[in-house]
KEKE-3310 file (N, C-alpha, C; in steps of 0.2 Angstrom, whole numbers, plus 5000, padded with zeros to 4 digits):
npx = (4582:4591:4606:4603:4609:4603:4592:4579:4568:4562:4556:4560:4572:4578:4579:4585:4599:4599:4600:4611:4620:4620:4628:4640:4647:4657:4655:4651:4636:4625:4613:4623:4634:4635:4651:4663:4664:4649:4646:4651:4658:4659:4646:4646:4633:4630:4621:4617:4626:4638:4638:4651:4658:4655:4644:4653:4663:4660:4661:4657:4660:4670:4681:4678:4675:4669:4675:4688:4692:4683:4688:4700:4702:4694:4707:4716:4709:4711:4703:4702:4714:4720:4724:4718:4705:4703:4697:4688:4696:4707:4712:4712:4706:4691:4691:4683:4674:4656:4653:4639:4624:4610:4602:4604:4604:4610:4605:4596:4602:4608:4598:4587:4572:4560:4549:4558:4566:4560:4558:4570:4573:4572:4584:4594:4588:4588:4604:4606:4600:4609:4620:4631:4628:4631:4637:4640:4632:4634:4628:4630:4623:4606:4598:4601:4602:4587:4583:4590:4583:4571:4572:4572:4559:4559:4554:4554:4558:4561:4573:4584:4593:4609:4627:4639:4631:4625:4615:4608:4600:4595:4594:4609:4613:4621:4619:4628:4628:4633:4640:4638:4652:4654:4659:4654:4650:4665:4671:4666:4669:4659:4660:4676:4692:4698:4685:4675:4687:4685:4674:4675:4684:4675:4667:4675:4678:4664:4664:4676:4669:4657:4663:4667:4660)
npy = (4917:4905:4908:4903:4894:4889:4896:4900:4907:4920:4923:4929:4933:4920:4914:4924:4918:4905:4907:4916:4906:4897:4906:4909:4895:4894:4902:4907:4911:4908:4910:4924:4921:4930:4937:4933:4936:4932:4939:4950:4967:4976:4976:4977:4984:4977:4983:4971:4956:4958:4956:4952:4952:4948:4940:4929:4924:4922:4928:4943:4958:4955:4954:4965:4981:4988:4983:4986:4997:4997:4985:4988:4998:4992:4984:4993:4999:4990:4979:4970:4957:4955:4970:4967:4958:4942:4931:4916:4907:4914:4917:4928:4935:4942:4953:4956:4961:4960:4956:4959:4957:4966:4962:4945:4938:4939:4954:4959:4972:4976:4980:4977:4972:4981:4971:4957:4965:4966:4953:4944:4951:4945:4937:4946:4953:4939:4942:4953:4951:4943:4952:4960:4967:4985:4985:4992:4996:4997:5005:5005:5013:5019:5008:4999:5004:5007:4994:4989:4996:4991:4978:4979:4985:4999:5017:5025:5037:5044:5040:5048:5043:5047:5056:5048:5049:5048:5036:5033:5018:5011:4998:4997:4997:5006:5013:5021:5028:5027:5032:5022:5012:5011:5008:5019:5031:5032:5035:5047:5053:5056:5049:5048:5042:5051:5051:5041:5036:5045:5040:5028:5033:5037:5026:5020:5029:5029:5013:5014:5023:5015:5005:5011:5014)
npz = (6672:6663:6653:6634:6622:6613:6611:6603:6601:6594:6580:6566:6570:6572:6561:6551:6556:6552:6540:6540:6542:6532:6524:6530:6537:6545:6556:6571:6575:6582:6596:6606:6622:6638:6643:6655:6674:6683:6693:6695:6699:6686:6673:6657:6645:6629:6613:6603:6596:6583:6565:6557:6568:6585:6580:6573:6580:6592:6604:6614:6607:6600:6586:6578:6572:6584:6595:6597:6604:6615:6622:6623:6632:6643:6645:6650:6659:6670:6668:6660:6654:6644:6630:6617:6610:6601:6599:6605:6611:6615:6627:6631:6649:6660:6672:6686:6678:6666:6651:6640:6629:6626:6618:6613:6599:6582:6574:6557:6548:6561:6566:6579:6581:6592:6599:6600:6607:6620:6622:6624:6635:6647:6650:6650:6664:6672:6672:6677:6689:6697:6699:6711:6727:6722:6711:6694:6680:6663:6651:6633:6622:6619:6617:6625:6635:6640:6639:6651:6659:6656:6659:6675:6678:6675:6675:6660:6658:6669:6671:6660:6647:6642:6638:6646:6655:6675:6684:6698:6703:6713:6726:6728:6714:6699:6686:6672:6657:6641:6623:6610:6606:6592:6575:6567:6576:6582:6571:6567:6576:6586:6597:6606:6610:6622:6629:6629:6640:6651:6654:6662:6670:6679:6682:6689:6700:6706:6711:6720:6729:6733:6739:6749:6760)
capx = (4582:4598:4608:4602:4614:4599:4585:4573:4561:4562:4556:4563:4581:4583:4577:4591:4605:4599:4602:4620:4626:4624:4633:4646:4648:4662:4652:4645:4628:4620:4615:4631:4633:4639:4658:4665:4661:4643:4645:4657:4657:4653:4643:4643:4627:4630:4615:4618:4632:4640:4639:4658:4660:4653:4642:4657:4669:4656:4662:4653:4663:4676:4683:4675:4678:4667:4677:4696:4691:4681:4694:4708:4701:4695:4714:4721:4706:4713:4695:4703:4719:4723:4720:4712:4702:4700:4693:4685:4700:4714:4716:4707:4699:4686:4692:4678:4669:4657:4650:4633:4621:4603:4600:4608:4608:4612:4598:4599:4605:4609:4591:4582:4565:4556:4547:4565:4572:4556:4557:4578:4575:4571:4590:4596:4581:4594:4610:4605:4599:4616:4627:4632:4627:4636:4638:4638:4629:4637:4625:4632:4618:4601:4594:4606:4601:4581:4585:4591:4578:4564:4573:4572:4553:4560:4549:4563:4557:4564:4581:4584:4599:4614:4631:4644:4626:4627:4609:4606:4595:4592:4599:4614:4615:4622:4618:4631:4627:4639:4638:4642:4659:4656:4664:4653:4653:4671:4676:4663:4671:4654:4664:4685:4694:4695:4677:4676:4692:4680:4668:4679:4685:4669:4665:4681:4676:4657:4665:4679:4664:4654:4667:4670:4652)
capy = (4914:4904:4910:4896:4897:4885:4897:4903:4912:4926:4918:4932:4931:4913:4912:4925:4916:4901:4910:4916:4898:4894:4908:4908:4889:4892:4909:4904:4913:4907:4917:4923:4921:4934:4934:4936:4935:4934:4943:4957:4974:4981:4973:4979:4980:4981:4982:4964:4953:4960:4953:4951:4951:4944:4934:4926:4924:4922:4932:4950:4965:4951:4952:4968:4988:4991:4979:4988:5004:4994:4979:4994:5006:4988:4982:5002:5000:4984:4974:4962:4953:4960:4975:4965:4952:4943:4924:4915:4904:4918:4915:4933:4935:4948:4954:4959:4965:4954:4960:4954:4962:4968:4956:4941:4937:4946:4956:4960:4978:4978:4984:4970:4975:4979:4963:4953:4966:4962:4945:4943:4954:4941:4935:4952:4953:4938:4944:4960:4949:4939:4958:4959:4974:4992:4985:4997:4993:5001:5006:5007:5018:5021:5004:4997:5010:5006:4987:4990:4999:4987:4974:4982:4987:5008:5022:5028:5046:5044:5039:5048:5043:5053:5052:5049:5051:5042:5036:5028:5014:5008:4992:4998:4998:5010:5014:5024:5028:5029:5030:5014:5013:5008:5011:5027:5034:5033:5039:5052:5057:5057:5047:5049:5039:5053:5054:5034:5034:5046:5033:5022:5033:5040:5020:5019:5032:5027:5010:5015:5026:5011:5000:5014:5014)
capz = (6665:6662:6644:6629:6615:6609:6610:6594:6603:6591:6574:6563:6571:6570:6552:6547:6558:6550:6534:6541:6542:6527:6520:6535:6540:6551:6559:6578:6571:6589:6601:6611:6628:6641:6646:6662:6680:6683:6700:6691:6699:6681:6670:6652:6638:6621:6608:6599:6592:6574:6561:6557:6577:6592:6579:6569:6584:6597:6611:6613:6604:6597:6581:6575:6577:6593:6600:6597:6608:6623:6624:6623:6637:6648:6649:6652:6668:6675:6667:6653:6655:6636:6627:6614:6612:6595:6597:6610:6614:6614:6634:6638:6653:6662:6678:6689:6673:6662:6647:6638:6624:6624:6613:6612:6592:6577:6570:6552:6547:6566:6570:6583:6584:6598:6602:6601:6614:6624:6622:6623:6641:6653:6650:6655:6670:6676:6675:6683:6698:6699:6700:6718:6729:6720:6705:6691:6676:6658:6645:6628:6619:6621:6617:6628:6643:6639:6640:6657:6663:6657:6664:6681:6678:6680:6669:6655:6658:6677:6670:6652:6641:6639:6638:6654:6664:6678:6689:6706:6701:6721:6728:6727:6707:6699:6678:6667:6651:6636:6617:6609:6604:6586:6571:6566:6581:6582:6566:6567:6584:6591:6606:6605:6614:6631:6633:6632:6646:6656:6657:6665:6676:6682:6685:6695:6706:6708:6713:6725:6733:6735:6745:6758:6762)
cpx = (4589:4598:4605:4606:4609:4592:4584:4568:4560:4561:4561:4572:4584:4582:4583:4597:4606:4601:4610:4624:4627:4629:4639:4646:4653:4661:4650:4639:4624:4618:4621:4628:4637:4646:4659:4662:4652:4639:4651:4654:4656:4652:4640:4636:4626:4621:4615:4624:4632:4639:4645:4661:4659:4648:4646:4663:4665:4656:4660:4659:4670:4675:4679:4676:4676:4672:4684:4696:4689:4687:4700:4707:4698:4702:4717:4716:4708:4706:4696:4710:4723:4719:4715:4709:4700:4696:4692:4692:4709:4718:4714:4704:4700:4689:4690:4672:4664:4652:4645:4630:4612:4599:4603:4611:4609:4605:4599:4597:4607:4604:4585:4576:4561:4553:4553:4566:4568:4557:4563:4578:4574:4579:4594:4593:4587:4600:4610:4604:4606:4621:4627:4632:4631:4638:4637:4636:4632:4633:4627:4627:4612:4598:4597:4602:4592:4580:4585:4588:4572:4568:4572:4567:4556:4558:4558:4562:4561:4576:4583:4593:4605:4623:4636:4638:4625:4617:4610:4600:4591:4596:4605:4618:4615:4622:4622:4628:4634:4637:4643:4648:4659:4658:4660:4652:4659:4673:4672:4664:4664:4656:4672:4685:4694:4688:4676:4680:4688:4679:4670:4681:4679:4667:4669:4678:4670:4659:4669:4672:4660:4657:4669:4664:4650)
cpy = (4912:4905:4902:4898:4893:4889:4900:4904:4918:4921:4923:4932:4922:4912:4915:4920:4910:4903:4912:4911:4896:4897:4908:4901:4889:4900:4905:4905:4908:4912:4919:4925:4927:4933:4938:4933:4937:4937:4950:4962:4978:4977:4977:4977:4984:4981:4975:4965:4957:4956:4948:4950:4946:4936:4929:4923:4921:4923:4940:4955:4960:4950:4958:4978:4990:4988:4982:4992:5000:4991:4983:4995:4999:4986:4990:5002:4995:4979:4968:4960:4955:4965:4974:4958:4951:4935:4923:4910:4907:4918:4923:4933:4941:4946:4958:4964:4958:4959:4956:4961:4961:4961:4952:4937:4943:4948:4959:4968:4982:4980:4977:4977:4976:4974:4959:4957:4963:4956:4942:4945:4948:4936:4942:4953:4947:4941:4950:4957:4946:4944:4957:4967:4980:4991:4990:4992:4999:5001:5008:5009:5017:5014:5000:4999:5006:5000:4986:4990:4994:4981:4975:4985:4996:5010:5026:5034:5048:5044:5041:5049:5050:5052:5056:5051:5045:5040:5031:5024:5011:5000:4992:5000:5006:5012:5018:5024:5031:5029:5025:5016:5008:5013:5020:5032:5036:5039:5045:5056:5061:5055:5046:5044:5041:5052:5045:5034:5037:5044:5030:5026:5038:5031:5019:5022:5032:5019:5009:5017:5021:5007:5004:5014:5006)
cpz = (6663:6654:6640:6622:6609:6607:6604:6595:6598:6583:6569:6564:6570:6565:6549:6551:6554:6541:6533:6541:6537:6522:6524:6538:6546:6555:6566:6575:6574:6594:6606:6618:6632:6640:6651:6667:6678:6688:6696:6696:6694:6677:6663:6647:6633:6618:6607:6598:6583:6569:6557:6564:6581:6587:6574:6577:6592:6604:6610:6612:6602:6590:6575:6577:6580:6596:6602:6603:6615:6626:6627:6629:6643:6650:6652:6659:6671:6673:6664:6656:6648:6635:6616:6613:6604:6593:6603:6614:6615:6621:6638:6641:6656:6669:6680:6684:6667:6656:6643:6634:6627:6621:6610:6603:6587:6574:6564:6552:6556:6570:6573:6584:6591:6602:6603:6607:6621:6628:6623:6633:6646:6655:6654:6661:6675:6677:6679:6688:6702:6703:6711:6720:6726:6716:6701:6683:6669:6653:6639:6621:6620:6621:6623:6635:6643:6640:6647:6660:6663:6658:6672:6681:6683:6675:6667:6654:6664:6675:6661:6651:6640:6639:6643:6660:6669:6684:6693:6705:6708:6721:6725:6720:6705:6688:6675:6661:6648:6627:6616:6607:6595:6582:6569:6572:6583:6576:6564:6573:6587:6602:6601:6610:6623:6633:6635:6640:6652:6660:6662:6671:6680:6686:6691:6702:6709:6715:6720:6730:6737:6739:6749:6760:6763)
residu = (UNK:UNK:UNK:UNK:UNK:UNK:UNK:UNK:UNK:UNK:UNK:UNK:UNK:UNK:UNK:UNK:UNK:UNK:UNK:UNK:UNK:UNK:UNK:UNK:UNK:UNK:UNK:UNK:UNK:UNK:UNK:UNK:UNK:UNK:UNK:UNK:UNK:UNK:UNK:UNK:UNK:UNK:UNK:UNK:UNK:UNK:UNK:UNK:UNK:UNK:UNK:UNK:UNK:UNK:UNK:UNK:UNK:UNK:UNK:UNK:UNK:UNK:UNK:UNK:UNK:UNK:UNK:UNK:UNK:UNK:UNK:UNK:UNK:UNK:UNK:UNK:UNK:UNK:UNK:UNK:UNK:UNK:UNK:UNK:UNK:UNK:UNK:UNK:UNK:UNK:UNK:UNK:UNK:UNK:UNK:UNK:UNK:UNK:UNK:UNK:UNK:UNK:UNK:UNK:UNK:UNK:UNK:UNK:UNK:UNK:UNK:UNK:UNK:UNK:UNK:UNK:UNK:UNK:UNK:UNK:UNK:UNK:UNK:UNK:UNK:UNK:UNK:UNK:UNK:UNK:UNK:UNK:UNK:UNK:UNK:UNK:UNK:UNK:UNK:UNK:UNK:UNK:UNK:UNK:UNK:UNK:UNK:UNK:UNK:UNK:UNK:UNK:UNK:UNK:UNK:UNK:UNK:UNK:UNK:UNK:UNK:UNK:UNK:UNK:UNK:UNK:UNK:UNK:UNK:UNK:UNK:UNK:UNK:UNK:UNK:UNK:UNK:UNK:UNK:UNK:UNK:UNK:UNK:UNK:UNK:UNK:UNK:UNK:UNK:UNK:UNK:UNK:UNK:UNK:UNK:UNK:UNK:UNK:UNK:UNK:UNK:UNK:UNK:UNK:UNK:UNK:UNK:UNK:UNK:UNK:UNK:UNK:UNK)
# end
């Protein structure tokens, strides 16, 4: 299923964006498209676009504080070309990483419903087809990881959530799990900076592993 930055299959999400335009007229408050390669060796997925972020700026973890810490820790791994990212025409790009959401519009108090993520997944179901063998796939918290999995028709009891835990999903893929890097997590040092950087180098060494093999 190719991205629609036109669709409104979810009546409850289009109705609030439709709502967000008119108080933000110069918001995107569309649904956002991935960035990045669509064959990337890692392929991030957030929850949904922010409010003040990806769904004002229109590129995912842009212009919001998840976005400070990921952008940081993607240019420090070689994945961005800068260590921030704050508009869609700032001249950032994704090397060999692309990053997309769960759920492609905003959901109000950031909580999409079930049915949306259901009905949002068959946009995930492709880009997971697209990755190229030994691809790793980056979970950014539970719904994120859950998303992934029912994209990939796998039982969420087989692959349970945790963080820095890494699963062999078969055809090559490979699943990490992370907690999201938002602002309360951060400043509740549920995730710090090390355990993020980890992540990264645990992907690293997943990655190497796969191209000697």
């Amino acid at each position: 299923m190719k991205f629609s930055a036109d669709c409104r299959d979810c009546p409850r999400l289009a109705g609030f964006l439709d709502e967000v335009r008119v108080k933000h007229p110069d918001y995107h408050a569309r649904p956002v498209a991935p960035f990045g390669a669509a064959d990337a060796d890692l392929l991030i997925v957030g929850l949904a676009p922010g409010m003040h972020g990806a769904n004002r700026s229109g590129r995912p973890f842009t212009g919001d504080f998840a976005g400070i810490l990921l952008y940081q820790t993607l240019h420090k791994f070689g994945y961005a070309s800068a260590p921030v990212s704050t508009h869609r025409k700032d001249g950032l790009k994704m090397l060999g990483c692309r990053i997309t959401n769960a759920v492609k519009c905003l959901p109000p108090q950031n909580k999409p419903e079930t049915s949306e993520i259901k009905c949002c997944n068959r946009y995930l179901q492709s880009e997971l087809q697209q990755l190229k063998k030994g691809a790793v796939i980056l979970a950014l918290g539970g719904v994120a990881h859950q998303a992934v999995l029912l994209a990939l028709d796998m039982k969420r009891a087989e692959f349970p959530f945790a963080h820095a835990a890494s699963h062999r999903l078969g055809d090559g893929l490979t699943l990490v799990d992370s907690y999201h890097c938002s602002r309360y997590n951060t400043q509740t040092r549920r995730l710090t900076t090390p355990m993020f950087e980890r992540v990264f180098a645990d992907i690293a060494a997943i990655l190497a592993q796969q191209r000697r093999h």
